[in-house]
PASEBA-1860 file (N, C-alpha, C; in nm, 3 decimals):
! residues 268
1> XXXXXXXX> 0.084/-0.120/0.000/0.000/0.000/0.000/0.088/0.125/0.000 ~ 0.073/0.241/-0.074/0.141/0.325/-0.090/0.085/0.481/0.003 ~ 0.172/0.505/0.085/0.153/0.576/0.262/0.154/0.721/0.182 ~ 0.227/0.755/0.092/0.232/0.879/0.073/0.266/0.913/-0.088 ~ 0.219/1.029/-0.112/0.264/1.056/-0.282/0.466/1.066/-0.293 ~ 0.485/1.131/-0.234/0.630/1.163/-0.225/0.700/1.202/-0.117 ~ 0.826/1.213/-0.129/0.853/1.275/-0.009/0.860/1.468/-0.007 ~ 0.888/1.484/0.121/0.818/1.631/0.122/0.980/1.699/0.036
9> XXXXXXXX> 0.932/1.796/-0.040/1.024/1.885/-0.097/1.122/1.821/-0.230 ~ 1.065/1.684/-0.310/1.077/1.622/-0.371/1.005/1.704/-0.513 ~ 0.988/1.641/-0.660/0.969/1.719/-0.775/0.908/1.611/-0.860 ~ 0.807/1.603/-0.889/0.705/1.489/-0.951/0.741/1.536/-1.045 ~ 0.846/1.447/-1.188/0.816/1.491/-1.256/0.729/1.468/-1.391 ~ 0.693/1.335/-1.362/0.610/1.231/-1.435/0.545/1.206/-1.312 ~ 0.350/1.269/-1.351/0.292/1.220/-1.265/0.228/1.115/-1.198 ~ 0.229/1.002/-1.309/0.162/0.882/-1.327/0.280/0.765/-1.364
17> XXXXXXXX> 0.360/0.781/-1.321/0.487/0.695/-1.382/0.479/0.551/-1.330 ~ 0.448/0.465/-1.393/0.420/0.330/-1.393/0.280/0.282/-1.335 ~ 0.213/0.373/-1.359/0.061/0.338/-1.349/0.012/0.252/-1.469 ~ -0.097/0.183/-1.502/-0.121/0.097/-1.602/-0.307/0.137/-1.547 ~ -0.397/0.218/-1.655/-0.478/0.237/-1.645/-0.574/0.161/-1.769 ~ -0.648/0.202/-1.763/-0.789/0.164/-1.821/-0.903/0.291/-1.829 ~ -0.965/0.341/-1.961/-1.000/0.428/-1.971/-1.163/0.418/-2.052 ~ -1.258/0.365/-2.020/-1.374/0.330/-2.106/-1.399/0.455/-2.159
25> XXXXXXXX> -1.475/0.423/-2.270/-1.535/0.542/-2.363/-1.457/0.643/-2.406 ~ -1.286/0.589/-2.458/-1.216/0.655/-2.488/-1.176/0.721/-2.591 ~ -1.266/0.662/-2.728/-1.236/0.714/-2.881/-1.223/0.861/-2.858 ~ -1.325/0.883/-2.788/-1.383/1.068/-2.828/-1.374/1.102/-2.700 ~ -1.434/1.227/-2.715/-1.454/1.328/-2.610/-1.367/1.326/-2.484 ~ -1.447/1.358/-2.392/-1.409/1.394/-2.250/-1.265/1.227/-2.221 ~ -1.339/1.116/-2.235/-1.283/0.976/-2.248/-1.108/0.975/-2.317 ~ -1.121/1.113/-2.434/-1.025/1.025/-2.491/-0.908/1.183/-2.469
33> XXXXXXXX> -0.952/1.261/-2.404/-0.858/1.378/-2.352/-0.776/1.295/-2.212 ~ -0.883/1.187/-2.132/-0.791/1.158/-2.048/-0.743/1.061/-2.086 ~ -0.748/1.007/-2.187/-0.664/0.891/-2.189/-0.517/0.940/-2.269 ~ -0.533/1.086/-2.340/-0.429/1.102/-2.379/-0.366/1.221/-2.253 ~ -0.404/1.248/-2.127/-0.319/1.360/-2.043/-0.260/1.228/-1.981 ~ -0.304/1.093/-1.951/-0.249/0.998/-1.853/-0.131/0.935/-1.921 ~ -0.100/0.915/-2.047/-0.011/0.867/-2.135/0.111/0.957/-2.122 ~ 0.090/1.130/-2.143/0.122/1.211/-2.109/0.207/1.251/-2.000
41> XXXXXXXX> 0.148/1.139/-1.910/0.230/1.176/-1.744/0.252/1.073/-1.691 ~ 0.280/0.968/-1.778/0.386/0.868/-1.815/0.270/0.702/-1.752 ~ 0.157/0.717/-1.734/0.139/0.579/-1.743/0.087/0.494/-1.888 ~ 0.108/0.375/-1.842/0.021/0.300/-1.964/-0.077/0.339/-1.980 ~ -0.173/0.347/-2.127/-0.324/0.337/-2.108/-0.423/0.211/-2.232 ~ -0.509/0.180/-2.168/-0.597/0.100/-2.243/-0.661/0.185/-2.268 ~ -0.746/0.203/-2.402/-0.831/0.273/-2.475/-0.950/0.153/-2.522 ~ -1.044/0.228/-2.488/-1.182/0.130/-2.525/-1.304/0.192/-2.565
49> XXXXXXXX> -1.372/0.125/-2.667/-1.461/0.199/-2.669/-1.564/0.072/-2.814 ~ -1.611/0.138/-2.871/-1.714/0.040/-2.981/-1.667/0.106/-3.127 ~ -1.583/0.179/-3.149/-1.499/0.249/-3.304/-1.395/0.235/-3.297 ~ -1.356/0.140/-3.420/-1.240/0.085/-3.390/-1.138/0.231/-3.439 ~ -1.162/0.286/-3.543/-1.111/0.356/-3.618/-1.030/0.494/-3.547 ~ -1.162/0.549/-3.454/-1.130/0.656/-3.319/-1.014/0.593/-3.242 ~ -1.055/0.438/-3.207/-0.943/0.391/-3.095/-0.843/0.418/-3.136 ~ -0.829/0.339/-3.256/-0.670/0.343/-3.331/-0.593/0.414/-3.316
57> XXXXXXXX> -0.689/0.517/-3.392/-0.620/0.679/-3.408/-0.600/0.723/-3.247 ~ -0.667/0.712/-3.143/-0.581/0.809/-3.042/-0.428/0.681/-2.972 ~ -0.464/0.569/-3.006/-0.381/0.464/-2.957/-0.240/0.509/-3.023 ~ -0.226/0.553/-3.162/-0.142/0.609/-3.301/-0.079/0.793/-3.219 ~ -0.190/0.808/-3.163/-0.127/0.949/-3.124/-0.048/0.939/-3.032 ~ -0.109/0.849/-2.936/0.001/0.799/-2.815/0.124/0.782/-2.848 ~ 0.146/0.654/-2.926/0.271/0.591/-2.958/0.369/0.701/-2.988 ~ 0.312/0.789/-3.105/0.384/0.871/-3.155/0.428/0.979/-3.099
65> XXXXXXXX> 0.377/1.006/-2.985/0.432/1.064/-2.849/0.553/0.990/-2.748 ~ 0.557/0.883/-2.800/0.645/0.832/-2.724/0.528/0.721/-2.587 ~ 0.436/0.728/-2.593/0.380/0.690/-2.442/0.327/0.529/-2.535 ~ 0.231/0.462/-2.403/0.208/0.310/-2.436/0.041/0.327/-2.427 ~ -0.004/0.243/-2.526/-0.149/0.217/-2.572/-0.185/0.145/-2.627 ~ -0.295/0.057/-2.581/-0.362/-0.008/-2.659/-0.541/-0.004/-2.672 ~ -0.587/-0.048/-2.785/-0.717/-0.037/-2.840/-0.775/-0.171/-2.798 ~ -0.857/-0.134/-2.742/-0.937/-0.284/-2.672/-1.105/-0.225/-2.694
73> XXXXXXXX> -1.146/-0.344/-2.814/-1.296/-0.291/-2.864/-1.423/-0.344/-2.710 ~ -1.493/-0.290/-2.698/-1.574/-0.373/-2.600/-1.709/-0.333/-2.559 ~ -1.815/-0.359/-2.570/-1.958/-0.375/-2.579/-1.985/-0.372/-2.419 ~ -1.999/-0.195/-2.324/-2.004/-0.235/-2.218/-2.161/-0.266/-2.152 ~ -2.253/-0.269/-2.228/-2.383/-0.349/-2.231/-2.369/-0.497/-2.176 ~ -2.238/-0.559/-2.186/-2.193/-0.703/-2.152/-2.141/-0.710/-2.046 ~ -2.233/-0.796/-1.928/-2.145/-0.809/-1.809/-2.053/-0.889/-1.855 ~ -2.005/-0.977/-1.945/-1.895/-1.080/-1.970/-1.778/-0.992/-2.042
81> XXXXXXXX> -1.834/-0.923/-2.134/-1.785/-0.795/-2.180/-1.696/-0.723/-2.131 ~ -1.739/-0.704/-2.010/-1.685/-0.576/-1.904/-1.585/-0.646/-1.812 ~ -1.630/-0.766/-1.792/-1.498/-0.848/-1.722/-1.392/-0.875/-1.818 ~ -1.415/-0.944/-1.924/-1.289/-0.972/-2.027/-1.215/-0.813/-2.046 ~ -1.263/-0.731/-2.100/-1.188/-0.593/-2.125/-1.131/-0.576/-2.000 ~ -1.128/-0.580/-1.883/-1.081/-0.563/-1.755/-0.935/-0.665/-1.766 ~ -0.957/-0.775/-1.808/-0.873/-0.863/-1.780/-0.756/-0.895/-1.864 ~ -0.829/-0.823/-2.018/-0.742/-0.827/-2.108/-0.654/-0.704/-2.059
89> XXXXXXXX> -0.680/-0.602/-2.065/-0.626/-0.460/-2.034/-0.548/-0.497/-1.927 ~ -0.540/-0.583/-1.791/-0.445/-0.599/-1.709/-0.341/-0.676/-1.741 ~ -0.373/-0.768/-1.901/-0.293/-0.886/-1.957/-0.176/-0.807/-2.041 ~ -0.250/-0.694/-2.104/-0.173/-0.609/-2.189/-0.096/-0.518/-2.149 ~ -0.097/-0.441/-2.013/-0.031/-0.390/-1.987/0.020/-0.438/-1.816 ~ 0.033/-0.549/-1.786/0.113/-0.584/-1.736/0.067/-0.614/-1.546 ~ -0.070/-0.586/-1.563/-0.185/-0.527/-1.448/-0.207/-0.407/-1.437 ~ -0.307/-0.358/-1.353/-0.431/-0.247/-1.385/-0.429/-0.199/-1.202
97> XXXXXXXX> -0.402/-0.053/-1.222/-0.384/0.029/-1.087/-0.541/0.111/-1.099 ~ -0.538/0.192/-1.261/-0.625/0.267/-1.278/-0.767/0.251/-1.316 ~ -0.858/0.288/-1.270/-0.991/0.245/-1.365/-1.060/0.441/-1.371 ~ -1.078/0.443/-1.517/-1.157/0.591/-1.512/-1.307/0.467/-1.562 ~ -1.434/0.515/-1.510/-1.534/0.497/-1.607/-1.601/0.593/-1.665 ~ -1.591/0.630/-1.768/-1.602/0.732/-1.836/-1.730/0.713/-1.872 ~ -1.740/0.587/-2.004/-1.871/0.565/-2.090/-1.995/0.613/-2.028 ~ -2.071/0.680/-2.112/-2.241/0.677/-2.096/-2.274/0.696/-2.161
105> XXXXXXXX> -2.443/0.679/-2.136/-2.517/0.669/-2.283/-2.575/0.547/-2.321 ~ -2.617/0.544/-2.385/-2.718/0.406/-2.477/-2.806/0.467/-2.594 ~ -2.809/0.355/-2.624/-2.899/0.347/-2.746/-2.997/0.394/-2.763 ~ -3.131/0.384/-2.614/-3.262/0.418/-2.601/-3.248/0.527/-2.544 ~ -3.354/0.590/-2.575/-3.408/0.774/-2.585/-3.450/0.757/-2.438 ~ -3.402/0.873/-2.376/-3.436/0.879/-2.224/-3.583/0.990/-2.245 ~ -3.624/1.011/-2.142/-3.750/1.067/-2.139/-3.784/1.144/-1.961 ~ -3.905/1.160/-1.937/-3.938/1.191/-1.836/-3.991/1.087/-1.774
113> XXXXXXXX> -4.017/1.055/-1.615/-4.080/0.950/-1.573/-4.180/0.894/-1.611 ~ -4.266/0.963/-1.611/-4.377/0.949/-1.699/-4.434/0.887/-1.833 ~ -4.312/0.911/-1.874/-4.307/0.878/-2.024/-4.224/0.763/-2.107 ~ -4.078/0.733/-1.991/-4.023/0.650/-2.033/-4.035/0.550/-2.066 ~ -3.988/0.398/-2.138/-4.019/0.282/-2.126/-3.913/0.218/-2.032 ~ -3.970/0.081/-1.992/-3.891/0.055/-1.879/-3.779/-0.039/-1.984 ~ -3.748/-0.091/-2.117/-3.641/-0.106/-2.144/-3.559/0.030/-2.216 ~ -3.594/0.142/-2.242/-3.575/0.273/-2.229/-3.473/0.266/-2.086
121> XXXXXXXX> -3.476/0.250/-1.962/-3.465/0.279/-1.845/-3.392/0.229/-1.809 ~ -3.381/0.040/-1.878/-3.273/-0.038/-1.799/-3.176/-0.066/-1.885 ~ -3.156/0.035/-2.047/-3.080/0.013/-2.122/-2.923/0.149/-2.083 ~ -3.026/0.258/-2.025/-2.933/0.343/-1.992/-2.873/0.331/-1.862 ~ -2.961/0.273/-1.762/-2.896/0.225/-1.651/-2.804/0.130/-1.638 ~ -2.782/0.041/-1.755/-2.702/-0.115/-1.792/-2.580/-0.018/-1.805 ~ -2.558/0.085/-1.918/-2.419/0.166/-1.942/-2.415/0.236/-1.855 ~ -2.444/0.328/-1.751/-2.403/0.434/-1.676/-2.380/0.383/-1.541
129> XXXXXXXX> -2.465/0.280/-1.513/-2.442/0.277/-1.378/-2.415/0.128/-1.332 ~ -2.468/0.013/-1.410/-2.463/-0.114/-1.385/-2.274/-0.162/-1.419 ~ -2.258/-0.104/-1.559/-2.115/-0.150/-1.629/-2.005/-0.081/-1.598 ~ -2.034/0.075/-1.479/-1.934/0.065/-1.440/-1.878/0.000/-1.299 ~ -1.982/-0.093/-1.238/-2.007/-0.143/-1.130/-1.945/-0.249/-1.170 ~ -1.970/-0.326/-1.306/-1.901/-0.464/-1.369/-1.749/-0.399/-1.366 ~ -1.668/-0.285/-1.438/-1.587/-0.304/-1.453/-1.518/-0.220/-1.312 ~ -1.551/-0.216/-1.234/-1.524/-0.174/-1.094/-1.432/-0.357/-1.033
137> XXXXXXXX> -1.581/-0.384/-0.990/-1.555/-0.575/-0.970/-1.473/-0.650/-1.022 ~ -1.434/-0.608/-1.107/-1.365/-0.706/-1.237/-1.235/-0.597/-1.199 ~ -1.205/-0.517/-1.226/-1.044/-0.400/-1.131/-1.001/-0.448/-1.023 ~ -1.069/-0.475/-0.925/-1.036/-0.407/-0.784/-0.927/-0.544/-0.725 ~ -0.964/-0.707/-0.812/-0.853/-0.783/-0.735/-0.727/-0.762/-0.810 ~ -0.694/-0.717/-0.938/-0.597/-0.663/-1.008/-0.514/-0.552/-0.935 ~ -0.589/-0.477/-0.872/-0.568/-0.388/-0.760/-0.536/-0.396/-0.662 ~ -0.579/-0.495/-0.572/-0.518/-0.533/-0.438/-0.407/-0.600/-0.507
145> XXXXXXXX> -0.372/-0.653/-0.600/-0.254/-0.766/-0.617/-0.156/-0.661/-0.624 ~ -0.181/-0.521/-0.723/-0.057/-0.441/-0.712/-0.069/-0.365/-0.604 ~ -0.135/-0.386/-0.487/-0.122/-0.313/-0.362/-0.190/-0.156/-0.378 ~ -0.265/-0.105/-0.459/-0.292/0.041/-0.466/-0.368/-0.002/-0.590 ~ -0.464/0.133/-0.587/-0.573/0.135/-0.721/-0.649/0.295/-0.709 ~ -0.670/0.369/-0.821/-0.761/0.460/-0.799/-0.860/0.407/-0.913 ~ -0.977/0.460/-0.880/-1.112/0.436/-0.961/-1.169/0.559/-0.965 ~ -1.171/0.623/-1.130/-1.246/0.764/-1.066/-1.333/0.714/-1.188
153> XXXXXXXX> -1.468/0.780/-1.137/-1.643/0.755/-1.180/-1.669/0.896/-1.273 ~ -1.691/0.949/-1.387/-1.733/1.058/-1.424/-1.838/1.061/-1.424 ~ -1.925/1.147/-1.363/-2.087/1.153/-1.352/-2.087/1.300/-1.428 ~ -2.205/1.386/-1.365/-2.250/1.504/-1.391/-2.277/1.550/-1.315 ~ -2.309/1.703/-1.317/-2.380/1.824/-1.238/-2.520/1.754/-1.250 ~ -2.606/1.715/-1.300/-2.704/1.669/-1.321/-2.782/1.569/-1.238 ~ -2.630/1.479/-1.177/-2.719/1.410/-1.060/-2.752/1.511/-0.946 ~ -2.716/1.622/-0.982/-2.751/1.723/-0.817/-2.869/1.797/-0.853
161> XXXXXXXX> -2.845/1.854/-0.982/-2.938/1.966/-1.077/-3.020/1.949/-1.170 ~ -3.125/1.839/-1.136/-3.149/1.750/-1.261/-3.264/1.836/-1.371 ~ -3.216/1.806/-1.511/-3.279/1.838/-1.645/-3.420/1.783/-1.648 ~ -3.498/1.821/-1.683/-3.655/1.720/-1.718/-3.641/1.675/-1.849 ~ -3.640/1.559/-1.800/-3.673/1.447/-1.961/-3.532/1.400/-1.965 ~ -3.449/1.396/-1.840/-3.337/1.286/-1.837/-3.303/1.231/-1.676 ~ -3.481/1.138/-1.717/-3.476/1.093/-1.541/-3.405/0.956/-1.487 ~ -3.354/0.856/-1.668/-3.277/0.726/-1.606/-3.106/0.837/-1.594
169> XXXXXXXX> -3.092/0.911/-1.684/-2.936/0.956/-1.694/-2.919/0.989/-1.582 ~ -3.013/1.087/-1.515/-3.012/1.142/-1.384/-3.032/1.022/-1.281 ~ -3.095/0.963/-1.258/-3.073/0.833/-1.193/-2.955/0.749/-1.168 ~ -2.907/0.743/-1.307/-2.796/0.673/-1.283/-2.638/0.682/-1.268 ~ -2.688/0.858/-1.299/-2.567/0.880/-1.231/-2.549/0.907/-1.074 ~ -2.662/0.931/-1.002/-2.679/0.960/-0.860/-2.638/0.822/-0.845 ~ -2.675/0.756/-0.881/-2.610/0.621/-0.876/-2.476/0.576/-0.854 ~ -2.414/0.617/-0.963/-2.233/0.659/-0.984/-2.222/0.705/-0.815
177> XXXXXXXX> -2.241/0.828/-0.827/-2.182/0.889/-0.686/-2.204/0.793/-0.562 ~ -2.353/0.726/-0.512/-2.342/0.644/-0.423/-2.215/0.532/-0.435 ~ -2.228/0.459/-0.527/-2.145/0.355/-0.609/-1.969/0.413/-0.555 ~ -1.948/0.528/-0.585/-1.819/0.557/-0.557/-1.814/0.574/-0.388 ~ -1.885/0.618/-0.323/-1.843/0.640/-0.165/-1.904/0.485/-0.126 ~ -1.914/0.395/-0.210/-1.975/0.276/-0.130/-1.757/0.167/-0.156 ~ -1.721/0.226/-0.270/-1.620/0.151/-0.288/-1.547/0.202/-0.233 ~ -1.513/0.368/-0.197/-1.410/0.371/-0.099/-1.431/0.377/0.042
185> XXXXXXXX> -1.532/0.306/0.091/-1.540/0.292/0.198/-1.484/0.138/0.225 ~ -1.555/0.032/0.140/-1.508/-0.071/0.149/-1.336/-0.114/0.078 ~ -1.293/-0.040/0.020/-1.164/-0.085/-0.031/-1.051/0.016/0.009 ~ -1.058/0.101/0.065/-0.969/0.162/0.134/-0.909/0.116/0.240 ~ -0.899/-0.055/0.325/-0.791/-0.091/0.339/-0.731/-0.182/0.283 ~ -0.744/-0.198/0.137/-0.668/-0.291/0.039/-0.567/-0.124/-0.050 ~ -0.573/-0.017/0.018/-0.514/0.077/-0.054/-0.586/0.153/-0.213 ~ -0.709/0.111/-0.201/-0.774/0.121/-0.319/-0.861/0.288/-0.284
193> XXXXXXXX> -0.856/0.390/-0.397/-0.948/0.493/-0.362/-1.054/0.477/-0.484 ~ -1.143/0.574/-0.464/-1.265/0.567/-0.547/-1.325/0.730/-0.533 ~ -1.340/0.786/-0.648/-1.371/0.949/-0.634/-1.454/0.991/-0.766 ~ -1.522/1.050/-0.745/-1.635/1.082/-0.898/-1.540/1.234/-0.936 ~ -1.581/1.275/-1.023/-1.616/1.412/-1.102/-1.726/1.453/-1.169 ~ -1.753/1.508/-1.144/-1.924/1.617/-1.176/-1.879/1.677/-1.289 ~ -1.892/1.698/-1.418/-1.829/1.819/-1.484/-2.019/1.894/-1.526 ~ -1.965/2.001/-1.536/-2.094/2.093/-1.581/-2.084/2.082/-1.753
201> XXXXXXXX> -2.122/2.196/-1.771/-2.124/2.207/-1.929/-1.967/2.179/-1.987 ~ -1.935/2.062/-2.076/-1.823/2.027/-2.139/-1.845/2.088/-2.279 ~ -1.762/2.130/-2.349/-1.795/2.174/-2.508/-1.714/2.051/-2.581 ~ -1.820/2.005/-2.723/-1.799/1.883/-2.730/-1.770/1.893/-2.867 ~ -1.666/1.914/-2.959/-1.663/1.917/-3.097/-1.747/1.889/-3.159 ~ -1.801/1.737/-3.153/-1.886/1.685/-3.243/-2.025/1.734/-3.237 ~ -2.097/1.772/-3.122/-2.198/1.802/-3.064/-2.245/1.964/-3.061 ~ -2.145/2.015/-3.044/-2.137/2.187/-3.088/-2.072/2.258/-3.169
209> XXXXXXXX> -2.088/2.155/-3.267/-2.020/2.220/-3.443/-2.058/2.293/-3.471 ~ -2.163/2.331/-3.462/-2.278/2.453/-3.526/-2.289/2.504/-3.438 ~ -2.243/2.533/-3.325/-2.309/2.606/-3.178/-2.293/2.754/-3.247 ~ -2.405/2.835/-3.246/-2.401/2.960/-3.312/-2.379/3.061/-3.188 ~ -2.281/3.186/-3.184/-2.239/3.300/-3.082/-2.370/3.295/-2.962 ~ -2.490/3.342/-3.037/-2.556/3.369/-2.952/-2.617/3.228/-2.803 ~ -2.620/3.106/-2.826/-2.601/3.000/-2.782/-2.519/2.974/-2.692 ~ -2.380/2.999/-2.785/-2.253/2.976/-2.667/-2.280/3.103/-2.559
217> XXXXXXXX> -2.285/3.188/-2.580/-2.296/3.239/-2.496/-2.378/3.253/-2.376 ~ -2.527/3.213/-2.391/-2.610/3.153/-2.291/-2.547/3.007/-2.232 ~ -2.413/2.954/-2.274/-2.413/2.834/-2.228/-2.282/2.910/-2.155 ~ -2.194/2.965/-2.191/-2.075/3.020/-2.116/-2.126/3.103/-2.038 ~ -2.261/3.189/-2.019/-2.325/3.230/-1.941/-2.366/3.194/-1.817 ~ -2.393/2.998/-1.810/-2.489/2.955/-1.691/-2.342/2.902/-1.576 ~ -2.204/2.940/-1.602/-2.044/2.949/-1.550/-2.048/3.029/-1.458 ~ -1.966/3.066/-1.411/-1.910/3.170/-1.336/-1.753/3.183/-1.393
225> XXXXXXXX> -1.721/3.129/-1.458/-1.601/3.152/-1.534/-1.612/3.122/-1.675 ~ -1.574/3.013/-1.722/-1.638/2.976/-1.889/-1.687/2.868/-1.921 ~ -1.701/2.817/-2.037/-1.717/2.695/-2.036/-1.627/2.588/-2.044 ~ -1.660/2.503/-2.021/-1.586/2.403/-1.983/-1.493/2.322/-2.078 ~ -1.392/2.230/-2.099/-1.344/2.162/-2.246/-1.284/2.071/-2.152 ~ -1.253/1.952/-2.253/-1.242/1.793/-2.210/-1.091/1.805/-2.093 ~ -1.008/1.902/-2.162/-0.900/1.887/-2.113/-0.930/1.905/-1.965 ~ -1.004/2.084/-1.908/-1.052/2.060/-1.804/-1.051/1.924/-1.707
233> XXXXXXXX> -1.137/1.847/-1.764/-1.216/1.684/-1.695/-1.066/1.606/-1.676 ~ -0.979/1.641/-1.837/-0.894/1.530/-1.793/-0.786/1.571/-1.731 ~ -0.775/1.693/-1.682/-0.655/1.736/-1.582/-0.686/1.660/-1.457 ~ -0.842/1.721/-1.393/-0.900/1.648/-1.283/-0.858/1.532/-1.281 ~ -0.868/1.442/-1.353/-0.853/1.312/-1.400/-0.703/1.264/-1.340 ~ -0.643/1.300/-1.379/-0.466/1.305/-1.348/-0.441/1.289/-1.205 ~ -0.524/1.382/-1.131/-0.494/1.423/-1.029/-0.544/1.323/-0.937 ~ -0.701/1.293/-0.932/-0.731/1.183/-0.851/-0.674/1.052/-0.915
241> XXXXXXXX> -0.610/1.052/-1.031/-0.558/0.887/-1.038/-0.430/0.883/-1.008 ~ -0.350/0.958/-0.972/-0.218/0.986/-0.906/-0.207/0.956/-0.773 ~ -0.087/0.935/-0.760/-0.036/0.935/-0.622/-0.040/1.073/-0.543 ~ -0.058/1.200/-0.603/-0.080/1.343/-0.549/-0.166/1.306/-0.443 ~ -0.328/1.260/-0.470/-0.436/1.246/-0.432/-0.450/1.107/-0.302 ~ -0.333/1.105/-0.273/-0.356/0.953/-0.194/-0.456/0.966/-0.043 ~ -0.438/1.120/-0.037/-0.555/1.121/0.103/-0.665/1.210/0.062 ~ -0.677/1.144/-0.076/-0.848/1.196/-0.138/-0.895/1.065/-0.168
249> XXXXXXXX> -1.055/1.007/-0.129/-1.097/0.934/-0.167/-1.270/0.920/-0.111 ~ -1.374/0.920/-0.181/-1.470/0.939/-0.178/-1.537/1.062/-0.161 ~ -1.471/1.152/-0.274/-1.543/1.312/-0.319/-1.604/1.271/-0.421 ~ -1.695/1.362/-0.441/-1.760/1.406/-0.532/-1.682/1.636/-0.596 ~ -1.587/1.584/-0.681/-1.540/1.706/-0.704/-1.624/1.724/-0.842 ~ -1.700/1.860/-0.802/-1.809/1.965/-0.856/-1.733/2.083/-1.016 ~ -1.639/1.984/-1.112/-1.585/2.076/-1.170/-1.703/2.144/-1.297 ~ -1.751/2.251/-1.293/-1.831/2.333/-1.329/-1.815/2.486/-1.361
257> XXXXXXXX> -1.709/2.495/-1.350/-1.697/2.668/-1.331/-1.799/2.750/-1.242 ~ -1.783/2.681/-1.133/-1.837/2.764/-1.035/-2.018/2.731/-1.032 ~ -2.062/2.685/-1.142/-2.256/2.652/-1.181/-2.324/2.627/-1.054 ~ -2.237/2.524/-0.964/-2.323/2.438/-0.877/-2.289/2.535/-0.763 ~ -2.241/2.629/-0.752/-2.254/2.759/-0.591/-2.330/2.878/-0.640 ~ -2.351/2.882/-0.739/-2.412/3.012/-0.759/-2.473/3.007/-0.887 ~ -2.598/3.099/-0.930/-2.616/3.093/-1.056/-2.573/3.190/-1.140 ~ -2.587/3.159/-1.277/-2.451/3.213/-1.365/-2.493/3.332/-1.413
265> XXXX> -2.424/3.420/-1.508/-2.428/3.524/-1.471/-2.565/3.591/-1.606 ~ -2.624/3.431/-1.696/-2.763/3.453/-1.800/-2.833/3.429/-1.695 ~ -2.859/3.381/-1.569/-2.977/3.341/-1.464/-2.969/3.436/-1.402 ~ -2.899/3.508/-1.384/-2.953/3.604/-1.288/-2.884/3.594/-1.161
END
């Protein structure tokens, strides 16, 4: 078990140096900024996701940085799924310290209570909240074997602030957050931590291609500083899966630009 990040007055200069992580939902977005800041600050990373083509390519950016990656395709709808990618990823890089669960989302259209269907309900709850519970389970003895593990959960502002007409997303990520203070309560004396991140509004290339001035600005508006970008999430990211963070474990850190203390400065 590892007592401390460093010693005092010491110089990190690779922050992740011989970590061997695992990064779901890594092709794109928020997923695949941290899988390339953790490569970055010198650990291994597994990249996963359902495109092979995305994987490749950030697996290709790695290398060519000098850092280690691999593309591991995987269907996290599959509890068998979610264990093999766990096991392969500890096979490939040598065992598994890190787990981000990034992925969310599904296939079926979320809705309001009211309105939803209940395989609507248990298709988005299977990815957000069930599969990262599979690939939690399927980590954590990989983890005690290398004596230390961080697990960080990406949820949303949303399990606090919830949207109408996203009552399984919102569900299941309140979910996430229980899920994370339930694992570092129980695995914190195998040296294991467990910590969410909330992010507020992320700006998403693919998703706000067209975002026209007047838009962004009601959305950089609902901030107290700006809006948000992946790198943001995956600095956070760095930090709780590091050794920095060794006497952090079961937060919920609120990164938002300020959204969730105050309202922004289009609300009033």
């Amino acid at each position: 078990m590892r007592t401390s990040a460093r010693a005092p007055g010491s110089v990190r200069l690779v922050r992740m140096h011989g970590e061997r992580a695992l990064v779901t939902g890594s092709t794109a977005g928020i997923g695949r900024a941290i899988a390339l800041a953790f490569a970055a600050q010198g650990a291994a990373v597994v990249v996963t996701g359902r495109n092979h083509e995305r994987g490749d390519a950030v697996v290709q950016q790695v290398t060519e940085a000098g850092g280690i990656a691999h593309f591991v395709p995987a269907d996290l709808r599959d509890e068998r799924a979610c264990t093999a990618l766990v096991d392969d990823a500890a096979e490939r890089l040598g065992g598994l310290s890190v787990l981000v669960n990034n992925a969310a989302g599904g296939d079926a259209r979320d809705s309001t209570v009211a309105e939803i269907t209940t395989e609507a309900w248990d298709a988005i709850l299977r990815v957000d909240l069930t599969a990262p519970m599979w690939c939690a389970r399927a980590s954590i003895p990989h983890m005690r074997s290398a004596g230390h593990g961080a697990i960080v959960n990406i949820s949303t502002r949303q399990a606090e602030r919830a949207s109408a007409g996203l009552a399984a997303y919102v569900a299941a990520k309140a979910g996430l957050n229980g899920l994370t203070r339930a694992i570092a309560v129980e695995e914190a004396k195998h040296g294991i931590r467990c910590n969410t991140i909330s992010p507020g509004y992320v700006f998403n290339d693919r998703r706000d291609a067209d975002l026209v001035p007047d838009r962004r600005a009601v959305l950089e508006g609902m901030h107290l500083t700006r809006l948000g970008e992946a790198t943001d999430v995956a600095d956070a990211c760095v930090y709780l899966a590091s050794p920095e963070s060794g006497f952090v474990t079961g937060v919920n850190l609120q990164l938002d630009g300020g959204s969730s203390i105050a309202r922004g400065r289009t609300l009033g």
